[in-house]
C-alpha positions in Angstrom: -24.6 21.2 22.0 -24.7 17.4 20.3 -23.6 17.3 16.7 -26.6 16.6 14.3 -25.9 13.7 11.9 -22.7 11.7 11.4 -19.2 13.5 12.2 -18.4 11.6 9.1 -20.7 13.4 6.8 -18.7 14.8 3.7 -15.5 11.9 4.2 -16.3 10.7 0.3 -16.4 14.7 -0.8 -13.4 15.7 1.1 -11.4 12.1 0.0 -12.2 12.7 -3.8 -11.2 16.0 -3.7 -8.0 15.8 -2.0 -7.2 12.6 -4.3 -8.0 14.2 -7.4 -5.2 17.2 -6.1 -2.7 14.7 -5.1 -2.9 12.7 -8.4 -2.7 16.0 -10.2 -0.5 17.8 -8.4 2.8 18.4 -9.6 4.5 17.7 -6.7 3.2 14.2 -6.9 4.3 13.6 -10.4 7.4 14.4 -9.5 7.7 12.3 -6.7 6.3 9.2 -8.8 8.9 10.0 -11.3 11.6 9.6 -9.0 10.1 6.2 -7.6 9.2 4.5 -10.9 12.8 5.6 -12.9 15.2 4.4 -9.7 13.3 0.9 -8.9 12.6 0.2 -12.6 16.4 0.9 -12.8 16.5 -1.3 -10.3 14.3 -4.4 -11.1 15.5 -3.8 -15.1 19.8 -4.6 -13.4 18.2 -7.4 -11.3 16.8 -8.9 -14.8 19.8 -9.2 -16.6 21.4 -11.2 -13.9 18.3 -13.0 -13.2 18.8 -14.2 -17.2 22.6 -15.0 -17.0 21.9 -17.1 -14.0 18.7 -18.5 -14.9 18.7 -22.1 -13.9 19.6 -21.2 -9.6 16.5 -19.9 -8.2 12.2 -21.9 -9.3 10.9 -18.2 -7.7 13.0 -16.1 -10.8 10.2 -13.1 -9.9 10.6 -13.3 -6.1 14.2 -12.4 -6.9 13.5 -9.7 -9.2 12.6 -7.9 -6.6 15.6 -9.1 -4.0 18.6 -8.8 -6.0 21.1 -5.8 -5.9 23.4 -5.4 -9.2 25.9 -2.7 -8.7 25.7 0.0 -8.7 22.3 -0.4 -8.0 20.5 -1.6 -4.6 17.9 -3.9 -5.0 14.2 -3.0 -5.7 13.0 -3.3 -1.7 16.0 -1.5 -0.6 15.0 1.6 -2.8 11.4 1.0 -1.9 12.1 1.2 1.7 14.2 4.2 1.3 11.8 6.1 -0.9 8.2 5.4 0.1 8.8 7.2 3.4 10.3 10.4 1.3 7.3 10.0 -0.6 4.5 9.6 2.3 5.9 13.0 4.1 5.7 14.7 1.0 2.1 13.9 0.6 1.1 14.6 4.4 3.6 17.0 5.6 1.1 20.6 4.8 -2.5 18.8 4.5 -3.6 20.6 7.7 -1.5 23.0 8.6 -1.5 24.2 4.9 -5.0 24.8 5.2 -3.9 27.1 8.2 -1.7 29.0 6.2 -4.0 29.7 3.3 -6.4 30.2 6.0 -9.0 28.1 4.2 -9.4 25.7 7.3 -12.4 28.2 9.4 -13.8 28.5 5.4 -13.7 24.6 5.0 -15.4 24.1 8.4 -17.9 26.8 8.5 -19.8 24.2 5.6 -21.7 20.9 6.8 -18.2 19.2 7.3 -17.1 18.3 10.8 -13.6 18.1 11.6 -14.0 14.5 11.7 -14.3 13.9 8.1 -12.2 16.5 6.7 -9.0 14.8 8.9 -9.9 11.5 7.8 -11.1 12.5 4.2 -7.6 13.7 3.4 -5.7 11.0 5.5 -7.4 8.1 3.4 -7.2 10.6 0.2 -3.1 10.4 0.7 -3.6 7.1 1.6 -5.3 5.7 -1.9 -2.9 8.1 -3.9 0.1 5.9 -2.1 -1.8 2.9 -2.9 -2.1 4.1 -6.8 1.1 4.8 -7.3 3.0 1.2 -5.6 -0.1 -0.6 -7.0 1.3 0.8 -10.9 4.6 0.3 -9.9 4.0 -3.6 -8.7 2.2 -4.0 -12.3 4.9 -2.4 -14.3 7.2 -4.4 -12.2 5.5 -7.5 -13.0 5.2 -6.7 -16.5 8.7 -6.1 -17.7 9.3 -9.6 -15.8 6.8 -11.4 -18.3 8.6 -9.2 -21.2 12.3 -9.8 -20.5 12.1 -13.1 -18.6 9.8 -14.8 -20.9 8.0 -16.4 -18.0 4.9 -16.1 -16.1 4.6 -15.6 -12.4 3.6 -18.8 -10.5 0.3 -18.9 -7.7 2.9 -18.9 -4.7 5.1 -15.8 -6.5 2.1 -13.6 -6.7 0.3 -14.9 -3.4 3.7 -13.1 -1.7 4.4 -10.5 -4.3 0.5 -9.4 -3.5 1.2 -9.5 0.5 4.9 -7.9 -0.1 2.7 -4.9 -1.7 0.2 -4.6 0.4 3.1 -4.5 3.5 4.6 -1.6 1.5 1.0 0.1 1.7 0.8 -0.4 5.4 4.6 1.0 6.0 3.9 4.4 3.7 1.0 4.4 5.7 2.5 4.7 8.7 4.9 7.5 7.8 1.8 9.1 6.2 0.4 8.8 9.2 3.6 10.6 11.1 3.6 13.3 8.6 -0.3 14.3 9.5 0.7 14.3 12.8 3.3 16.7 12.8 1.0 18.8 10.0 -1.6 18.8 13.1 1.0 19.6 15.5 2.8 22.6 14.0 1.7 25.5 12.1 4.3 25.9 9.8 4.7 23.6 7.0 8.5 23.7 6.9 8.7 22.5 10.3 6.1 19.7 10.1 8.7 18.7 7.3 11.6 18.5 9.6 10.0 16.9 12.3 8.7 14.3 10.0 12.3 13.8 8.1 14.1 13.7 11.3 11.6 11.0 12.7 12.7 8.7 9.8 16.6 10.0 10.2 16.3 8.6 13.5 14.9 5.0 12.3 16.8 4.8 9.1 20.2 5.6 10.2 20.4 6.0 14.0 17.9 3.1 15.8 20.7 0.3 14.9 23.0 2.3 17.1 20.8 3.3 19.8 19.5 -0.3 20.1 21.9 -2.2 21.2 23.8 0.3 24.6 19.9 0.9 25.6 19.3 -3.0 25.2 23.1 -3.2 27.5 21.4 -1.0 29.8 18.5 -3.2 30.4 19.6 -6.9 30.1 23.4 -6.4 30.6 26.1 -7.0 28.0 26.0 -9.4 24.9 28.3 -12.1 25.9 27.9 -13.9 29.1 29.7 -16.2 31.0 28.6 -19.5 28.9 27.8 -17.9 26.0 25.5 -14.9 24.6 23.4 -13.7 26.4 19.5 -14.8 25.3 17.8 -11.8 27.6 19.5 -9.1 25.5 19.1 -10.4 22.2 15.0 -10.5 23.2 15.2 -7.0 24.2 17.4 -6.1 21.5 14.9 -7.5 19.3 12.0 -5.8 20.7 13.1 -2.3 20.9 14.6 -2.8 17.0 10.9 -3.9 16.0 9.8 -0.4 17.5 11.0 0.9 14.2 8.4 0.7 11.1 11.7 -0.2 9.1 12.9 -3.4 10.7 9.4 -4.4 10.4 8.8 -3.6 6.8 12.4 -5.6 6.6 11.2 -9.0 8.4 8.1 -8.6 6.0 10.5 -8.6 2.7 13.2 -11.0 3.9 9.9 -13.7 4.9 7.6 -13.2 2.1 10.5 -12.7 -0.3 13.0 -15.4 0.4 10.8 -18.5 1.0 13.5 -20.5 3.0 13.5 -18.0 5.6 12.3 -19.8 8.8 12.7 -17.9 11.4 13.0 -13.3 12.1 14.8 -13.7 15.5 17.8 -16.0 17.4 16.7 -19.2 17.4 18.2 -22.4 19.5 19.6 -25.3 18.6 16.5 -27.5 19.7 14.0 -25.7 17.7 15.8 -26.4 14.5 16.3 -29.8 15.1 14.4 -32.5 12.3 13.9 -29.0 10.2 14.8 -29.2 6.2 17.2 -26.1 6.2 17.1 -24.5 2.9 14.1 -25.9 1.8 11.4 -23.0 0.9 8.3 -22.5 3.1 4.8 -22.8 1.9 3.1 -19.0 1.5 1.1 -20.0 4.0 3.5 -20.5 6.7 5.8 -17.4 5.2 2.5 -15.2 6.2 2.2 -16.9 9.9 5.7 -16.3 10.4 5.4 -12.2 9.3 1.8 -11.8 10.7 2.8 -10.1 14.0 5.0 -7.8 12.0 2.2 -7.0 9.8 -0.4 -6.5 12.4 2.2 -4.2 13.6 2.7 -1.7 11.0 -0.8 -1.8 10.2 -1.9 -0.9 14.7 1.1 2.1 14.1 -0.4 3.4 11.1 -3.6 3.5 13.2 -2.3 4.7 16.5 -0.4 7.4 14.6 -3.2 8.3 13.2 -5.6 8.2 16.6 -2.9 10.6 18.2 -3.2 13.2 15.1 -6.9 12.8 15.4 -7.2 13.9 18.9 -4.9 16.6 18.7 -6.8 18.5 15.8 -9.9 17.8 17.8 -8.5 19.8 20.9 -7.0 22.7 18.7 -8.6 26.3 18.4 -9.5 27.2 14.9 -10.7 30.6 14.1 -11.6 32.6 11.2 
């Protein structure tokens, strides 16, 4: 039998709902706690040394958000170690939770295809992610006009506004992971280890496995006259398989305006180019666009995969 009506009938009910439990829940307090005390921590250390060397950097809020004062990392290094934690925590049980309650037949058996209740709850995690680094990119911002006495100029906040909405795209893409392992198993604990050893394997393991597999393809990294250009390319493409080197190209381009280039580069291409002078924003966002496009096609592809899966599994009452 055809479906009557949209299969995306109910996606504003189901996304307000799920929001409204996310924002409220206290699992999600907790998790915001944790990400607004250790990067305020963070961006505060980077501020004091920001003031006692005041006069070496024109983009002062750029920097608030790149240096590291120990014992501290610096603000992007936490973010990109916490928004993943954060994103599986959010997605880890939203389907297979609904198994477990066994609410899911109950949810269903009203005018809500399966369509919209998968999507409904993906973009609900999705805007409660948003809500949260949005709030943290303000408060960020704000205690820089408080402690630094100076306001943001139009090229800081052109790439502070595409470094956040970079960080949306890259918690979207683990958020993505985490719904599909909630699709895929039945148990919330396991989703949650499945998800957590996915982003082991990027975070600490992919920088190891890159290079023998990339010596297994191109040969080794030194040639005869000199290194060897094919690996480094396919050392370069399977490290940009990871949602973490891309997220890093992002902060080191749009961050550090005299970045030219995200890969080796010959001599010839440099040639007649002012090193060390800063990029226009403009250029900083051609040169990060791929990597951009990137996370964002994951996040979507991640989620496609998810999708189909839930459409192909059994539910009963």
């Amino acid at each position: 039998m055809r479906r009557r009506g949209s299969p995306f009938t109910g996606v504003g009910v189901v996304l307000a709902k799920e929001a409204a439990d996310y924002l409220s829940g206290a699992r999600m307090w907790v998790l915001e706690a944790l990400v607004f005390l250790t990067a305020i921590a963070a961006a505060y250390a980077a501020i004091l040394s920001i003031r006692a060397n005041i006069g070496e950097s024109p983009f002062l809020f750029l920097r608030l958000l790149t240096m590291a004062q120990d014992p501290l990392p610096s603000f992007i290094a936490l973010l990109g170690f916490l928004i993943p934690l954060v994103a599986i925590a959010i997605g880890f049980d939203a389907i297979n939770g609904e198994f477990s309650r066994r609410t899911l037949s109950r949810v269903l058996a009203q005018p809500i295809y399966r369509d919209a209740l998968l999507l409904g709850k993906f973009l609900a995690g999705l805007l409660a992610l948003t809500i949260g680094l949005f709030s943290l990119w303000l408060l960020t911002i704000g205690l820089g006009l408080l402690f630094l006495g100076l306001a943001p100029n139009t090229e800081e906040m052109v790439r502070m506004l595409g470094f956040l909405v970079a960080t949306i795209a890259y918690g979207g893409v683990w958020l993505a992971v985490a719904f599909l392992f909630s699709v895929v198993f039945r148990a919330p604990a396991t989703a949650a280890l499945a998800a957590l050893g996915v982003w082991l394997l990027f975070s600490l393991f992919w920088s190891v496995v890159t290079p023998l597999v990339a010596t297994l393809i191109s040969g080794p990294p030194e040639g005869i006259f000199g290194p060897n250009l094919a690996y480094l390319q396919t050392s370069q493409i399977l490290d940009r398989i990871s949602p973490n080197t891309l997220y890093a190209e992002i902060a080191l381009a749009l961050l550090q305006p005299a970045t030219r280039a995200l890969g080796p580069v010959l001599y010839s291409q440099v040639q007649g180019a002012l090193l060390g002078a800063p990029l226009p924003a403009a250029q900083s966002f051609i040169l990060v666009w791929p990597q951009m496009t990137g996370l964002i096609a994951g996040m979507i592809v991640i989620f496609a995969i998810a999708y189909v899966v839930f459409q192909r599994q059994e539910i009963r009452a």
